[in-house]
Backbone as XML, in Angstrom:
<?xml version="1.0"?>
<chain id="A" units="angstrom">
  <residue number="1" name="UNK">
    <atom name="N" x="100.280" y="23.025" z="-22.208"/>
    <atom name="CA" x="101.192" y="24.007" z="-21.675"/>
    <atom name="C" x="100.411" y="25.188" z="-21.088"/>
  </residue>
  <residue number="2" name="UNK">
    <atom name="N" x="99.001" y="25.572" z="-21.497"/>
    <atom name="CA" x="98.633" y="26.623" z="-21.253"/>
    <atom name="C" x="97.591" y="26.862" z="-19.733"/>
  </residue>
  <residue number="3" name="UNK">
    <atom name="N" x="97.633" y="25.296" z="-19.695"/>
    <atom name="CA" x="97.122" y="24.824" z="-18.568"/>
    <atom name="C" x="98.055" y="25.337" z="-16.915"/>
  </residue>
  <residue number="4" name="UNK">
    <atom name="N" x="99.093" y="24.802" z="-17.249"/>
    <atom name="CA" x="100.323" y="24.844" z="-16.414"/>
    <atom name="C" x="100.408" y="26.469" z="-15.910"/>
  </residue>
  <residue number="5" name="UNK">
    <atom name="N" x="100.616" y="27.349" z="-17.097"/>
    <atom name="CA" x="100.709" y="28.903" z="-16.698"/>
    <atom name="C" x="99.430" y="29.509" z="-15.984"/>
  </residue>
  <residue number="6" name="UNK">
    <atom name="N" x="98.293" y="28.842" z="-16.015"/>
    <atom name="CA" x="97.380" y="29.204" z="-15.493"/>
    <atom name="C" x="97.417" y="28.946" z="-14.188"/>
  </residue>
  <residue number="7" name="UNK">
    <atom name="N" x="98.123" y="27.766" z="-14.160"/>
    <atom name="CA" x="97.964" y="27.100" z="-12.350"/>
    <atom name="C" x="99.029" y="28.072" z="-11.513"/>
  </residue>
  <residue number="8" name="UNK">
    <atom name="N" x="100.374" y="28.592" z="-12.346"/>
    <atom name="CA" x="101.073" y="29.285" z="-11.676"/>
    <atom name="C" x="100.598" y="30.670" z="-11.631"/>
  </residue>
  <residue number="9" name="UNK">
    <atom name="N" x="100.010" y="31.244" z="-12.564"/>
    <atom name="CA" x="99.242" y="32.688" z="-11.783"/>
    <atom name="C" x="98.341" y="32.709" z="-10.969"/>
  </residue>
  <residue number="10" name="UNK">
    <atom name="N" x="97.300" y="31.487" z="-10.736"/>
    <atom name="CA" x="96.883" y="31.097" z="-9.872"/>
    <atom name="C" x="97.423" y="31.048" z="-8.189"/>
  </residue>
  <residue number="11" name="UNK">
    <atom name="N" x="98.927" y="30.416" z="-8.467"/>
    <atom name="CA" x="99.523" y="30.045" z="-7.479"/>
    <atom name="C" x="99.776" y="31.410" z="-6.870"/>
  </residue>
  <residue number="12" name="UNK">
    <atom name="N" x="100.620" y="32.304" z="-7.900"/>
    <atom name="CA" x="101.200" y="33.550" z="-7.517"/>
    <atom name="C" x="100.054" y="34.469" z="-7.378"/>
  </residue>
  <residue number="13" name="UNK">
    <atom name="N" x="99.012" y="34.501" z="-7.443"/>
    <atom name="CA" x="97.858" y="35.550" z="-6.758"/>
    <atom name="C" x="97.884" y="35.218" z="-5.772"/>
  </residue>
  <residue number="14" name="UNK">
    <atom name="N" x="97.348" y="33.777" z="-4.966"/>
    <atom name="CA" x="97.068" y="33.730" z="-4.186"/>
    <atom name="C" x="98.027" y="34.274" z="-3.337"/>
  </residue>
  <residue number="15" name="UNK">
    <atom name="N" x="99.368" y="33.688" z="-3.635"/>
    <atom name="CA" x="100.639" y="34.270" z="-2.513"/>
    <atom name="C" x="100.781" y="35.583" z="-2.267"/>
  </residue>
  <residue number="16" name="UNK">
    <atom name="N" x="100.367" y="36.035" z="-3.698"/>
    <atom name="CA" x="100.606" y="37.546" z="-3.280"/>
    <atom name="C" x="99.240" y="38.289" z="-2.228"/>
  </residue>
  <residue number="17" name="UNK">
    <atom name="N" x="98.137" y="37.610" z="-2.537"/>
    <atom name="CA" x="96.891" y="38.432" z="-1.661"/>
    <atom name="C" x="97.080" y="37.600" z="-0.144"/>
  </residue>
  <residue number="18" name="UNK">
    <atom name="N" x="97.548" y="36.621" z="0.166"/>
    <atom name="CA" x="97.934" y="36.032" z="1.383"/>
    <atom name="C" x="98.897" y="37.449" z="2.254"/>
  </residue>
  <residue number="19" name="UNK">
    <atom name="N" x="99.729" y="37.121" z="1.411"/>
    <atom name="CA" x="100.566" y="38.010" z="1.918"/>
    <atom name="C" x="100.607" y="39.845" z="2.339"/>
  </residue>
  <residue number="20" name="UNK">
    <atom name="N" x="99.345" y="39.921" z="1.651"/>
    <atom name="CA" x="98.169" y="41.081" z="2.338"/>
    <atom name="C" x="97.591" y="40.922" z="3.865"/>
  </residue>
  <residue number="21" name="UNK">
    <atom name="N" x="96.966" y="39.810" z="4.284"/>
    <atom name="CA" x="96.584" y="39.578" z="5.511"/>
    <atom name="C" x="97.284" y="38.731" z="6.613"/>
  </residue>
  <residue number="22" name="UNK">
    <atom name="N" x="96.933" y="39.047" z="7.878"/>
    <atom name="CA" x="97.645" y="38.560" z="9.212"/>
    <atom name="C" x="97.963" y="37.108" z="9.120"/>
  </residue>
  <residue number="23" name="UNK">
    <atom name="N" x="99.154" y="36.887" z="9.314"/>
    <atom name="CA" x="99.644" y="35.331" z="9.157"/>
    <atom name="C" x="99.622" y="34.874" z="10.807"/>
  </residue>
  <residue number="24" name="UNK">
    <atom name="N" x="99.166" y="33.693" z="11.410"/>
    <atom name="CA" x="100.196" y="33.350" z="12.569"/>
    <atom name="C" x="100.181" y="31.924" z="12.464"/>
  </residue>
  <residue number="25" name="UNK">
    <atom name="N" x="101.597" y="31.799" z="12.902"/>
    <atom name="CA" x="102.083" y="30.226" z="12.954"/>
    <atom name="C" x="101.938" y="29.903" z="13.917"/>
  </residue>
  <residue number="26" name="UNK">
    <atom name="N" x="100.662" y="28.599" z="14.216"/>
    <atom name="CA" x="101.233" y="28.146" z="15.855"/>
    <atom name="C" x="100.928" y="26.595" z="15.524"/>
  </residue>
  <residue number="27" name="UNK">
    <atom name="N" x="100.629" y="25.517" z="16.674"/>
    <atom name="CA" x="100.992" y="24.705" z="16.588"/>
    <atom name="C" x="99.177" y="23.697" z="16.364"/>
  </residue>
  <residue number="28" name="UNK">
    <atom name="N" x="98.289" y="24.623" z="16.359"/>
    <atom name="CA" x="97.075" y="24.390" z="15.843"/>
    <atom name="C" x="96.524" y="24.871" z="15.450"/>
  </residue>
  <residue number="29" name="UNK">
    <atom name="N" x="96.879" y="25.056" z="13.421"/>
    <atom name="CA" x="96.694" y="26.030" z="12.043"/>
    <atom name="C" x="95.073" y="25.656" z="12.584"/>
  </residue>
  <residue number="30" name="UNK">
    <atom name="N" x="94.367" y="25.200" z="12.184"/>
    <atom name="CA" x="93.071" y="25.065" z="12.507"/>
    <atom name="C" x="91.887" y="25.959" z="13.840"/>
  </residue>
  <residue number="31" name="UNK">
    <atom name="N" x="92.691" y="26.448" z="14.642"/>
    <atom name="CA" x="91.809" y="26.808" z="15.668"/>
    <atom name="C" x="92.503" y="28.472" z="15.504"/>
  </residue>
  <residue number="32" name="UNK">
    <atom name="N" x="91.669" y="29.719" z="15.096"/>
    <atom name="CA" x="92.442" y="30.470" z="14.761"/>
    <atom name="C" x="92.146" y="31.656" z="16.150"/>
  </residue>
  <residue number="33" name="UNK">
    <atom name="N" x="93.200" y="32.553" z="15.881"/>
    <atom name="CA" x="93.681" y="33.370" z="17.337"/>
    <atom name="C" x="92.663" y="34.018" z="17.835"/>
  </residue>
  <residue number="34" name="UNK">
    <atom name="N" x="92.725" y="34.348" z="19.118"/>
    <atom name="CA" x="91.418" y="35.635" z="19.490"/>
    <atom name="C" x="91.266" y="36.324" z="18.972"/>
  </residue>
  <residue number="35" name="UNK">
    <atom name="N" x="90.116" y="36.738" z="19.363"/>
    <atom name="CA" x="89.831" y="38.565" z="18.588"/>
    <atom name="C" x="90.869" y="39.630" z="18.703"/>
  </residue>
  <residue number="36" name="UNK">
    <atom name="N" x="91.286" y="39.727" z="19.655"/>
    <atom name="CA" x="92.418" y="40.408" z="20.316"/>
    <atom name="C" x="93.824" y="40.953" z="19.299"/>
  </residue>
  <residue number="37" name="UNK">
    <atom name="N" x="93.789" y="39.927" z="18.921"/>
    <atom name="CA" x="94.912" y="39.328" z="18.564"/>
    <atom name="C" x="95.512" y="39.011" z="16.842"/>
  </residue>
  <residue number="38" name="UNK">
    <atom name="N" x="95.692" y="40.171" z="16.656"/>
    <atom name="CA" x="95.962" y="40.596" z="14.949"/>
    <atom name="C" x="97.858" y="40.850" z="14.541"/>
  </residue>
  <residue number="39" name="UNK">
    <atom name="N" x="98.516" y="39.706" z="14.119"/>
    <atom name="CA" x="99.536" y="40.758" z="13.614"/>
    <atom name="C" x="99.720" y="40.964" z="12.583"/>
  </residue>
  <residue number="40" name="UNK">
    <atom name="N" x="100.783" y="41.900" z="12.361"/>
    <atom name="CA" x="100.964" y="42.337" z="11.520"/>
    <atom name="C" x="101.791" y="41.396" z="10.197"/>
  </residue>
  <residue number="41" name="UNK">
    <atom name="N" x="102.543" y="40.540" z="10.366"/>
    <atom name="CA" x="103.298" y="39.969" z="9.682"/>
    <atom name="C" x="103.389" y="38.595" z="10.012"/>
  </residue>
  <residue number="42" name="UNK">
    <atom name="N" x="104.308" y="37.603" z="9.204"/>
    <atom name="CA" x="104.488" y="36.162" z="9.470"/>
    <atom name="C" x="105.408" y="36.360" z="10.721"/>
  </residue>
  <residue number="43" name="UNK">
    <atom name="N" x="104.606" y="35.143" z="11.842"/>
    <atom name="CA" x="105.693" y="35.129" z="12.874"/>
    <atom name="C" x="105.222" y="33.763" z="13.674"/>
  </residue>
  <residue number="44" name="UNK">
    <atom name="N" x="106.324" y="33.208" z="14.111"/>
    <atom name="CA" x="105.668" y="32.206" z="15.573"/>
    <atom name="C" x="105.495" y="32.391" z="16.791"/>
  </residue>
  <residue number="45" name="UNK">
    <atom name="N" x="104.450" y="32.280" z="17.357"/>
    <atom name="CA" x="104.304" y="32.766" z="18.619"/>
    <atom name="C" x="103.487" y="31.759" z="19.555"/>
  </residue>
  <residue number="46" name="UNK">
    <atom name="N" x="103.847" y="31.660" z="20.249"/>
    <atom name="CA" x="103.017" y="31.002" z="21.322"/>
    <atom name="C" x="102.533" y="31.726" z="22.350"/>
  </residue>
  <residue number="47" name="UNK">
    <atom name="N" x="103.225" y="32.140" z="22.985"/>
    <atom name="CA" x="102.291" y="33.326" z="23.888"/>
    <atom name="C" x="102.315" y="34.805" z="23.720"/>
  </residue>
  <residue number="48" name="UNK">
    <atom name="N" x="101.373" y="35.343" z="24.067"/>
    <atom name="CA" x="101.344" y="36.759" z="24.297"/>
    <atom name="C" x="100.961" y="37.693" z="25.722"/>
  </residue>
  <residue number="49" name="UNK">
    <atom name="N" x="101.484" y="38.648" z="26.196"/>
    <atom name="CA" x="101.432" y="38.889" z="27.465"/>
    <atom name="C" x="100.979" y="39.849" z="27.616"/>
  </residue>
  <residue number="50" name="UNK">
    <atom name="N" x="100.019" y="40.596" z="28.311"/>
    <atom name="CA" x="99.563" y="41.414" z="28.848"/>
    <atom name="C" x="100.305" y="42.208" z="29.906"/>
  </residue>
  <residue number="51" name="UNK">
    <atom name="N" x="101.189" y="43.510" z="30.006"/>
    <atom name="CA" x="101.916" y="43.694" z="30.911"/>
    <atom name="C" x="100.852" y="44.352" z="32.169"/>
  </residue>
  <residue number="52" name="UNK">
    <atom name="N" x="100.099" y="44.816" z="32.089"/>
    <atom name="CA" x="99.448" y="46.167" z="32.821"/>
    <atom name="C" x="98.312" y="44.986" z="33.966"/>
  </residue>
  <residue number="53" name="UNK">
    <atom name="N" x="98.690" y="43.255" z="33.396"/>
    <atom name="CA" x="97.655" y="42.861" z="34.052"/>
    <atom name="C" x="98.383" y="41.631" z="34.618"/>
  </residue>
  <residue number="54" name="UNK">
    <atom name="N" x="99.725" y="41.473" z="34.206"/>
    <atom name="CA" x="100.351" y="40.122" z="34.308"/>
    <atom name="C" x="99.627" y="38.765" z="33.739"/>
  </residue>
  <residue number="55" name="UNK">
    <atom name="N" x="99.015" y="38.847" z="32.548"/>
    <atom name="CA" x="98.196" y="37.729" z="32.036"/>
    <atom name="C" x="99.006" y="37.431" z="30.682"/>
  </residue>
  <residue number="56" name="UNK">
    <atom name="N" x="99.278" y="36.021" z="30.192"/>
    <atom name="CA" x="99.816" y="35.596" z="29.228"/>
    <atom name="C" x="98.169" y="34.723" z="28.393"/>
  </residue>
  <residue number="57" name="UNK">
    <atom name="N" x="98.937" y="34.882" z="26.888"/>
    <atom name="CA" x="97.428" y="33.819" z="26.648"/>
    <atom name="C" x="98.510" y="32.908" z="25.931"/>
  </residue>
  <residue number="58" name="UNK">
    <atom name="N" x="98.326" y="31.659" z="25.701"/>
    <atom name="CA" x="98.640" y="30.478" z="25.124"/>
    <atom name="C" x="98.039" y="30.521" z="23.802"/>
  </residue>
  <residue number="59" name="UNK">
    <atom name="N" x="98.448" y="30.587" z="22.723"/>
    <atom name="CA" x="98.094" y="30.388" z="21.386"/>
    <atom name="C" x="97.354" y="29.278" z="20.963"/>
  </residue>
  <residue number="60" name="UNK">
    <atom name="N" x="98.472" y="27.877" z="21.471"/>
    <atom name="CA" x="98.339" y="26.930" z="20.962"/>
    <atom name="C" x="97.797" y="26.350" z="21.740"/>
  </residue>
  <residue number="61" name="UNK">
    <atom name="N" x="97.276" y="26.405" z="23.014"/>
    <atom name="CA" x="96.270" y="25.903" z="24.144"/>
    <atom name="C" x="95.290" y="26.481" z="24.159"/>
  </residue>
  <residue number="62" name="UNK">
    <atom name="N" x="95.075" y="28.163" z="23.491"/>
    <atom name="CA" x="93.998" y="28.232" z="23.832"/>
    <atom name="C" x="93.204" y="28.962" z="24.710"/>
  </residue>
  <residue number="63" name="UNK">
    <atom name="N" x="94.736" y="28.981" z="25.468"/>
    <atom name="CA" x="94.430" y="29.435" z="27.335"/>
    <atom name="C" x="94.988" y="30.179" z="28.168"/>
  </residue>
  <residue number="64" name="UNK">
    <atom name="N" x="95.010" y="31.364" z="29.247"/>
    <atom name="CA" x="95.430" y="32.271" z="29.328"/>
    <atom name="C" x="96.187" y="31.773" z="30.850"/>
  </residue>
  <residue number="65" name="UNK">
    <atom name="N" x="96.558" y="32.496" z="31.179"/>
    <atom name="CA" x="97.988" y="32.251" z="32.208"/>
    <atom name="C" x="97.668" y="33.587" z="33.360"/>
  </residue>
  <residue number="66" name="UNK">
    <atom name="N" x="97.450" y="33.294" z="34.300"/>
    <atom name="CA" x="97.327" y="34.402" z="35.214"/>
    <atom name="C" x="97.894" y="33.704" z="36.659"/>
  </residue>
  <residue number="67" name="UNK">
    <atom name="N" x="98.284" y="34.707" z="37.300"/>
    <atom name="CA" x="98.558" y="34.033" z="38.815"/>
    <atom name="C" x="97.458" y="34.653" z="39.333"/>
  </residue>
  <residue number="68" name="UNK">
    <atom name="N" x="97.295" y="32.918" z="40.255"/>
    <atom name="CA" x="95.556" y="33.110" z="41.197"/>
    <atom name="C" x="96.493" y="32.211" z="42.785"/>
  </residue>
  <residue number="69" name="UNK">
    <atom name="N" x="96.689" y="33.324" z="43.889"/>
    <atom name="CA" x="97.101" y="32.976" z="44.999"/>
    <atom name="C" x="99.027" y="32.607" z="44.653"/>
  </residue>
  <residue number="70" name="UNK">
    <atom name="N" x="99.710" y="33.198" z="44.251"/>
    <atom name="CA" x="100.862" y="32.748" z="43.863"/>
    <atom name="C" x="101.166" y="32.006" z="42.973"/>
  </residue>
  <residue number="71" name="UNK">
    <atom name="N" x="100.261" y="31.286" z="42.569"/>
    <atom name="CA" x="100.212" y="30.116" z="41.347"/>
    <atom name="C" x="99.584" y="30.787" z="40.245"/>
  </residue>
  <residue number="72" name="UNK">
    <atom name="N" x="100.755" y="29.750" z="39.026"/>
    <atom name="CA" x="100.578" y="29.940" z="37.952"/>
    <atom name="C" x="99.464" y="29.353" z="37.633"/>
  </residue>
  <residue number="73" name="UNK">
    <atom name="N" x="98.285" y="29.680" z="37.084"/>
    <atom name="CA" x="97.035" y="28.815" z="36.389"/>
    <atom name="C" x="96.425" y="28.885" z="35.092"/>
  </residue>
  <residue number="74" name="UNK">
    <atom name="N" x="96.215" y="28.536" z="34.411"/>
    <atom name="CA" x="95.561" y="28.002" z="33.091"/>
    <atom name="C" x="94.171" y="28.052" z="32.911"/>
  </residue>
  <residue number="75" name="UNK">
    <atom name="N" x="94.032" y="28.790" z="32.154"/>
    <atom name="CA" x="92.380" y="28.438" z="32.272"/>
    <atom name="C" x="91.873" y="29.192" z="30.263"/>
  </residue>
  <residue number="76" name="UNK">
    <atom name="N" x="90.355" y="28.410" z="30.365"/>
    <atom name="CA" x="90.206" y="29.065" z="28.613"/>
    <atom name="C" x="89.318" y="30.299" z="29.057"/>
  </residue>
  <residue number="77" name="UNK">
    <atom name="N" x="88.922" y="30.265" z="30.257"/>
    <atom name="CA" x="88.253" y="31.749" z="30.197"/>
    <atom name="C" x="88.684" y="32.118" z="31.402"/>
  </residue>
  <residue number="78" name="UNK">
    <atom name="N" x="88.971" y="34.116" z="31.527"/>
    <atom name="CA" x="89.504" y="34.461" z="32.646"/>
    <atom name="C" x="88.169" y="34.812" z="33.988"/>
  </residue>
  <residue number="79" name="UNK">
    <atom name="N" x="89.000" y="34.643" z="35.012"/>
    <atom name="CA" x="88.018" y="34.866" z="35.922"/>
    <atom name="C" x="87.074" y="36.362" z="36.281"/>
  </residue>
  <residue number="80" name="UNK">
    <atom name="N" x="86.049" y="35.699" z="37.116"/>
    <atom name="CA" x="85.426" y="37.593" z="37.151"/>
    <atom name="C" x="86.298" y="38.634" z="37.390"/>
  </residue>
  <residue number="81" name="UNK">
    <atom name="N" x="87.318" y="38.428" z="37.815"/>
    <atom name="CA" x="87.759" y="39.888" z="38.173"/>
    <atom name="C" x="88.486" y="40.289" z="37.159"/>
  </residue>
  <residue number="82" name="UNK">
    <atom name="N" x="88.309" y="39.684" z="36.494"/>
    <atom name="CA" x="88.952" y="40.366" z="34.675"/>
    <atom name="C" x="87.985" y="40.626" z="33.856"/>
  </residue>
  <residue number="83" name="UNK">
    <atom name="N" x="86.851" y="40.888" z="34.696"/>
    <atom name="CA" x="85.673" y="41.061" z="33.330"/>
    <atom name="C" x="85.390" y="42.588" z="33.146"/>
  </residue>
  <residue number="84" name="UNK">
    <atom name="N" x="86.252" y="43.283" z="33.622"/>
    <atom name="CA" x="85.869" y="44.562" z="33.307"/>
    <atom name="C" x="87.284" y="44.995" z="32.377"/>
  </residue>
  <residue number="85" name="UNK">
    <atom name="N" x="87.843" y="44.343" z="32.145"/>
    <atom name="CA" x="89.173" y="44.212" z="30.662"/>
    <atom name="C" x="88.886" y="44.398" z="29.526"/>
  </residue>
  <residue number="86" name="UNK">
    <atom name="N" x="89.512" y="45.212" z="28.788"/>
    <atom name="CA" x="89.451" y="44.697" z="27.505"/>
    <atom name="C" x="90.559" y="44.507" z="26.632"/>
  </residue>
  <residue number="87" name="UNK">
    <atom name="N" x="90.572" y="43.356" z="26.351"/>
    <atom name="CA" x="91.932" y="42.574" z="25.960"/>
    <atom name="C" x="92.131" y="43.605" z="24.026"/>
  </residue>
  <residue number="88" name="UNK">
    <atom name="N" x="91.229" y="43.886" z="24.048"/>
    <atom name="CA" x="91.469" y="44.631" z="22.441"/>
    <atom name="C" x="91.689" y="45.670" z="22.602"/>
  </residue>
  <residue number="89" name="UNK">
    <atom name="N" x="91.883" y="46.343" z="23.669"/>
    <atom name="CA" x="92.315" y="47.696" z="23.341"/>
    <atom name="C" x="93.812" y="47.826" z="24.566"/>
  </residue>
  <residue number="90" name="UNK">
    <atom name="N" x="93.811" y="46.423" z="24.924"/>
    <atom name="CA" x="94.630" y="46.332" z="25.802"/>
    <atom name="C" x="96.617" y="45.994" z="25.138"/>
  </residue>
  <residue number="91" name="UNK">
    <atom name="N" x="97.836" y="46.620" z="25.650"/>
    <atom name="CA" x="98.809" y="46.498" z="25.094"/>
    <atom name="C" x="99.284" y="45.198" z="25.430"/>
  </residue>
  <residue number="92" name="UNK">
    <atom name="N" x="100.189" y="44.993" z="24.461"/>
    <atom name="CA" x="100.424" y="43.306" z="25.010"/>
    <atom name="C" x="101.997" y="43.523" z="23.989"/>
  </residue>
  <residue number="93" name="UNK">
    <atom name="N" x="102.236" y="42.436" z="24.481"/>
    <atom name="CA" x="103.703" y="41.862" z="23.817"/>
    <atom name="C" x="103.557" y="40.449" z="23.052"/>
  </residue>
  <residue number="94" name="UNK">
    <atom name="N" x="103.966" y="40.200" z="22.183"/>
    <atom name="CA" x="104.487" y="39.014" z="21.361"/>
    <atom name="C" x="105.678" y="38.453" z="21.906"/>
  </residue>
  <residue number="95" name="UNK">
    <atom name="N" x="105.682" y="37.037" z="22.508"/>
    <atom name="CA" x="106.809" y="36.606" z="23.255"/>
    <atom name="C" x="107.589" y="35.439" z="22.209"/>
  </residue>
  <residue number="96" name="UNK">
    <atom name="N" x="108.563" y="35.976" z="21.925"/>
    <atom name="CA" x="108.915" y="34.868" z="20.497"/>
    <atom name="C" x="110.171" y="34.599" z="21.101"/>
  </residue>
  <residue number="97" name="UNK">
    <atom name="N" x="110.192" y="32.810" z="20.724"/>
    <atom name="CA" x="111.329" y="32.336" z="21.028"/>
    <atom name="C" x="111.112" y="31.498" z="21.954"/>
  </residue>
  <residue number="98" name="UNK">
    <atom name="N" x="109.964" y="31.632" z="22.761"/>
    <atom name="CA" x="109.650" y="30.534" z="24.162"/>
    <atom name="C" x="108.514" y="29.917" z="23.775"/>
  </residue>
  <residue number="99" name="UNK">
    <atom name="N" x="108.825" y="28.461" z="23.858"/>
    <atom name="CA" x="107.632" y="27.329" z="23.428"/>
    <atom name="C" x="107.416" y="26.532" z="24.307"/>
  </residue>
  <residue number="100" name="UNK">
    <atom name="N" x="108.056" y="26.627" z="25.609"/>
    <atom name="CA" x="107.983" y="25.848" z="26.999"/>
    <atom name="C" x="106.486" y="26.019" z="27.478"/>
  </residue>
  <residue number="101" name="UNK">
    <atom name="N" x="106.283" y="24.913" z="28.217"/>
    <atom name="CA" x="105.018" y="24.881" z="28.792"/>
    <atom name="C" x="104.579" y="25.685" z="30.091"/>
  </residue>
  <residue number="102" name="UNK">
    <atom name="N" x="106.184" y="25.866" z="30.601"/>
    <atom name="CA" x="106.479" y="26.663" z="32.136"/>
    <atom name="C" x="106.316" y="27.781" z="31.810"/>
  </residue>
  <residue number="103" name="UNK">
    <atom name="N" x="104.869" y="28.613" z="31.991"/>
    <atom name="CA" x="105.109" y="30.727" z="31.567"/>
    <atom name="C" x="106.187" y="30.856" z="32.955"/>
  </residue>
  <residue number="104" name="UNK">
    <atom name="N" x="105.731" y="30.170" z="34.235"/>
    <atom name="CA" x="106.611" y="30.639" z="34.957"/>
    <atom name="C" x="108.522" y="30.776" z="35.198"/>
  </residue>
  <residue number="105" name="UNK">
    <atom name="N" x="108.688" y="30.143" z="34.627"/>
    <atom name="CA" x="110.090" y="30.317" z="34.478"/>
    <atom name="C" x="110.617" y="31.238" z="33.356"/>
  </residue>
  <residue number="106" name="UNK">
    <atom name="N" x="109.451" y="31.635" z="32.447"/>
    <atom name="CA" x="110.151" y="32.421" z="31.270"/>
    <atom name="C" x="109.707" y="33.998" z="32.168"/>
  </residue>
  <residue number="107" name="UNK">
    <atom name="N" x="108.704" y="34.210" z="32.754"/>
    <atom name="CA" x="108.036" y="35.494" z="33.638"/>
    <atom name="C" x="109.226" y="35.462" z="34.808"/>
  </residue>
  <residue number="108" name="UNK">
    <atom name="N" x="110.167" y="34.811" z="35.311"/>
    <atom name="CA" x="110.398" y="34.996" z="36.580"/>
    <atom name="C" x="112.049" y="35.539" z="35.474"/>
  </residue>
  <residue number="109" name="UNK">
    <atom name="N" x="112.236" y="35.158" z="34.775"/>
    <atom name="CA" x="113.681" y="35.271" z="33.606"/>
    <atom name="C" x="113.117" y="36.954" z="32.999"/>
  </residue>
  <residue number="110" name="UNK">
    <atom name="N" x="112.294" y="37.358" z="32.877"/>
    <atom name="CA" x="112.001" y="38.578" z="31.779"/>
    <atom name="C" x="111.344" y="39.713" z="32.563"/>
  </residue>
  <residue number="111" name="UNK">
    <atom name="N" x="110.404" y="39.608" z="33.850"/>
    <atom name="CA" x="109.982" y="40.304" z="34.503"/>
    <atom name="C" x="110.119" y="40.510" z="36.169"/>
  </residue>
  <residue number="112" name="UNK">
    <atom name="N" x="110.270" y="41.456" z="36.461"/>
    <atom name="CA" x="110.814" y="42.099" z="37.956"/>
    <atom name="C" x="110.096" y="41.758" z="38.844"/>
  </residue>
  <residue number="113" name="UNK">
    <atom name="N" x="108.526" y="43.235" z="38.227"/>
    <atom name="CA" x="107.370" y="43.528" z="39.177"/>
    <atom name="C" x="106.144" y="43.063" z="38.603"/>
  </residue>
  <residue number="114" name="UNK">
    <atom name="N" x="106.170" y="42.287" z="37.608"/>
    <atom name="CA" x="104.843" y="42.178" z="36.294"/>
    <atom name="C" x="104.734" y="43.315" z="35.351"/>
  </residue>
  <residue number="115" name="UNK">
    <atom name="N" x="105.594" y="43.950" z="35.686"/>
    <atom name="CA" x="105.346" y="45.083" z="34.343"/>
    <atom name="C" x="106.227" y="45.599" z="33.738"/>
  </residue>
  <residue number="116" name="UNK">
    <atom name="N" x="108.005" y="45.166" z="34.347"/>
    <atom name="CA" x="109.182" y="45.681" z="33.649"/>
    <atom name="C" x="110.003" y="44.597" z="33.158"/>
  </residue>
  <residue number="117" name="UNK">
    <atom name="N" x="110.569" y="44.420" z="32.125"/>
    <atom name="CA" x="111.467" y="43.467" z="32.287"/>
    <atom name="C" x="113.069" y="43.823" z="32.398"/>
  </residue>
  <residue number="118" name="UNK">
    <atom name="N" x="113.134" y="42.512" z="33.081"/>
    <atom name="CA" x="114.794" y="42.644" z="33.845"/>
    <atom name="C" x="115.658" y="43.557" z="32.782"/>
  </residue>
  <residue number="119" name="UNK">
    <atom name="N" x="115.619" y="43.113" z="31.277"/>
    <atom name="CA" x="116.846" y="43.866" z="30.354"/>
    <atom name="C" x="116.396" y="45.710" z="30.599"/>
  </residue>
  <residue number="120" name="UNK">
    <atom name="N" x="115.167" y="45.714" z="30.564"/>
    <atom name="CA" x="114.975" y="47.717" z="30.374"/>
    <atom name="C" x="115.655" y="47.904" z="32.345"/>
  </residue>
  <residue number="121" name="UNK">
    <atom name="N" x="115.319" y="47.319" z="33.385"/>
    <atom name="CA" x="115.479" y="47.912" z="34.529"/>
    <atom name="C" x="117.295" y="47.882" z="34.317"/>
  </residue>
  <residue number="122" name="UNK">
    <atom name="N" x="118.240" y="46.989" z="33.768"/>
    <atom name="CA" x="119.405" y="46.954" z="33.760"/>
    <atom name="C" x="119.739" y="48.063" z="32.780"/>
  </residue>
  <residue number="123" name="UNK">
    <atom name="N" x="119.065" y="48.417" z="32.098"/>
    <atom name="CA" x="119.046" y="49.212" z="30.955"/>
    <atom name="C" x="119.487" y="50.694" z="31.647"/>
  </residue>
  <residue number="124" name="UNK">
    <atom name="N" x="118.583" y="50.876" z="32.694"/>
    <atom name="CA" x="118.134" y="52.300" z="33.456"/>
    <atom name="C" x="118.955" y="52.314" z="34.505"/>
  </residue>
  <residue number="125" name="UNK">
    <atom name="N" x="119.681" y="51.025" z="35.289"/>
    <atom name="CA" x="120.693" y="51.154" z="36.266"/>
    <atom name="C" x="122.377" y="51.491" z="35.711"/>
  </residue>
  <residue number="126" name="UNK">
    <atom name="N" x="122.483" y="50.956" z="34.055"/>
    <atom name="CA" x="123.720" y="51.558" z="34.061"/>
    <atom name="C" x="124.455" y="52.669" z="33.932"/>
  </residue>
  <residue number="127" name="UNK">
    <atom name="N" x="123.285" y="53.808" z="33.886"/>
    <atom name="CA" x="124.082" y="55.406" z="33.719"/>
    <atom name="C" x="124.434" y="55.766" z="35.166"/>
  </residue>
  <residue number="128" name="UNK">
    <atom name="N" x="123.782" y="54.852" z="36.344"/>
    <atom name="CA" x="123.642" y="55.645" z="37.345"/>
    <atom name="C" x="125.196" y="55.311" z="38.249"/>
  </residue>
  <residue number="129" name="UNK">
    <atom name="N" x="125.109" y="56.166" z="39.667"/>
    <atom name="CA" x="126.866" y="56.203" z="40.123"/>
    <atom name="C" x="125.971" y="55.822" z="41.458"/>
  </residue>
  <residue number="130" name="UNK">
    <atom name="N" x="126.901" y="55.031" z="42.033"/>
    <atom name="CA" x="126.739" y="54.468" z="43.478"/>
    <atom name="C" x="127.226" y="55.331" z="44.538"/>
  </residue>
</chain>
């Protein structure tokens, strides 16, 4: 019996000191997130977006999302003209709820100009009088 109570305080430390540090759920526990990229609590996420640069990164790919010539593209490292970035001190959003492979259809649904999304600009048009 005394065996048993040991395995459950065991169990319950660990949960409880887990539950001290950054959780993220994605769809490959094994390959863990950028540097960048710390949250605060349990959550699922697949992408995260960069507003100030229009860049998404893929969690579970790996791989970041930028438009190069109108097109959406994929890639695991960004090109030179992002090398003067820094994605860690850079603001970003947690995009929860979208697990589609298309960023472009969820970016063309949530954002205007690359940096507002549609709900805040509707947000700011309804006080106004025509």
């Amino acid at each position: 019996m005394r065996g048993r109570e040991n395995i459950w305080v065991v169990i319950v430390l660990g949960l409880f000191m887990a539950s001290c540090a950054p959780v993220v759920i994605s769809s490959r526990p094994n390959s863990p997130p950028p540097p960048w990229f710390y949250p605060n609590r349990l959550e699922v996420v697949r992408y995260v977006y960069f507003p100030e640069f229009s860049i998404y990164y893929d969690l579970s790919q790996r791989t970041y999302l930028y438009l190069d010539g109108g097109i959406w593209v994929r890639r695991r490292v960004l090109p030179s003209r992002y090398s003067r970035i820094n994605l860690r001190r850079s603001r970003y959003h947690r995009i929860r709820n979208y697990n589609d492979d298309n960023i472009r259809r969820y970016h063309d649904r949530h954002n205007t100009d690359g940096r507002r999304s549609t709900r805040a600009k509707s947000r700011t048009n309804k006080g106004r009088r025509n």
